[in-house]
C-alpha positions in Angstrom: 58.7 22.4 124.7 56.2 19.8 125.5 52.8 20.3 126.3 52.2 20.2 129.9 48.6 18.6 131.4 48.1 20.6 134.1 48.8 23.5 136.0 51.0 21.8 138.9 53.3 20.6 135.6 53.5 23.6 134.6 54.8 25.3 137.4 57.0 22.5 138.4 58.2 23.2 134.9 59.0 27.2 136.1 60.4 26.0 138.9 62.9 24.0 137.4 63.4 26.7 135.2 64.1 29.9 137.9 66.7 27.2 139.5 68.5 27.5 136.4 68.0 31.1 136.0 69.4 31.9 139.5 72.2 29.8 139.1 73.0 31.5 135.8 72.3 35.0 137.4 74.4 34.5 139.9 77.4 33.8 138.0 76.6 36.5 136.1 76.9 38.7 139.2 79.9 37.5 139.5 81.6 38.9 136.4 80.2 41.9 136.9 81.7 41.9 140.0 84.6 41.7 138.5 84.2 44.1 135.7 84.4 46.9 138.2 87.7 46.3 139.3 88.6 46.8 135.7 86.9 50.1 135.0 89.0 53.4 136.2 86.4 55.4 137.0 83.0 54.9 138.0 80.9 56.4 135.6 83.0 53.5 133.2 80.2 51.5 135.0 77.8 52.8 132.7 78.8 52.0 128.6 75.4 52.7 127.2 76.8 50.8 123.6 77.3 48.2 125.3 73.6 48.0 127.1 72.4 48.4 123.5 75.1 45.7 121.9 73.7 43.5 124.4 69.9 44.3 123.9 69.7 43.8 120.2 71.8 40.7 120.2 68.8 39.1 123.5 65.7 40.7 120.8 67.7 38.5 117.7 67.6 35.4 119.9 64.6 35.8 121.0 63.1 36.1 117.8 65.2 33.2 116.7 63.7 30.6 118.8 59.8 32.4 118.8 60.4 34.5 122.1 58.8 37.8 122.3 61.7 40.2 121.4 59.9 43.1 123.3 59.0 41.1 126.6 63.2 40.0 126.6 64.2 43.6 125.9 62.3 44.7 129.0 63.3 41.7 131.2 67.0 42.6 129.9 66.9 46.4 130.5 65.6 45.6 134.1 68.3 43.3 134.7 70.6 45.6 133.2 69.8 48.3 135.5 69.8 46.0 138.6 73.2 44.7 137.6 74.7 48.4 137.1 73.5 49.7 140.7 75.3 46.1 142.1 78.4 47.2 140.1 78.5 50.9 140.9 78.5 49.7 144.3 81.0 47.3 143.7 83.2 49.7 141.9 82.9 51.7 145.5 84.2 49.2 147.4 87.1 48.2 145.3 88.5 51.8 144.5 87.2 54.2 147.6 89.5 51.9 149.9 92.6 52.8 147.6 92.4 56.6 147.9 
């Protein structure tokens, strides 16, 4: 990354950056979205081997490119969470109309 030389760079730089985090957040909603049509049963929303496949593979790419591993596991676990209360909901809406 190159050095910025001041602090309007910088967070021009973030900026640029959270565009390109929403954008990839928001696809990722979608396929969670998705995902819930998929899963039989609501507590299916929850696969805790899969929150923990997922954690240990962000900590190994952090690491790989000099990230924190610890501040990605807590950004991931957050996100995680977020994302499993907008799929339980989800999950609601799809399969409490069909009863």
């Amino acid at each position: 990354m190159p050095q910025c030389q001041s602090l309007a760079e910088i967070r021009d730089n973030i900026d640029r950056l959270d565009r390109q985090i929403v954008t990839l957040l928001t696809e990722r909603q979608g396929y969670v979205g998705q995902a819930a049509g998929f899963k039989p049963t609501r507590a299916d929303v929850v696969v805790p081997e899969r929150i923990e496949d997922i954690v240990r593979k962000v900590r190994a790419q952090a690491a790989g490119l000099g990230g924190n591993p610890d501040l990605l596991e807590r950004i991931y676990r957050a996100m995680i969470d977020a994302y499993i209360a907008f799929e339980d909901r989800r999950w609601g809406e799809l399969h409490e109309r069909q009863d």
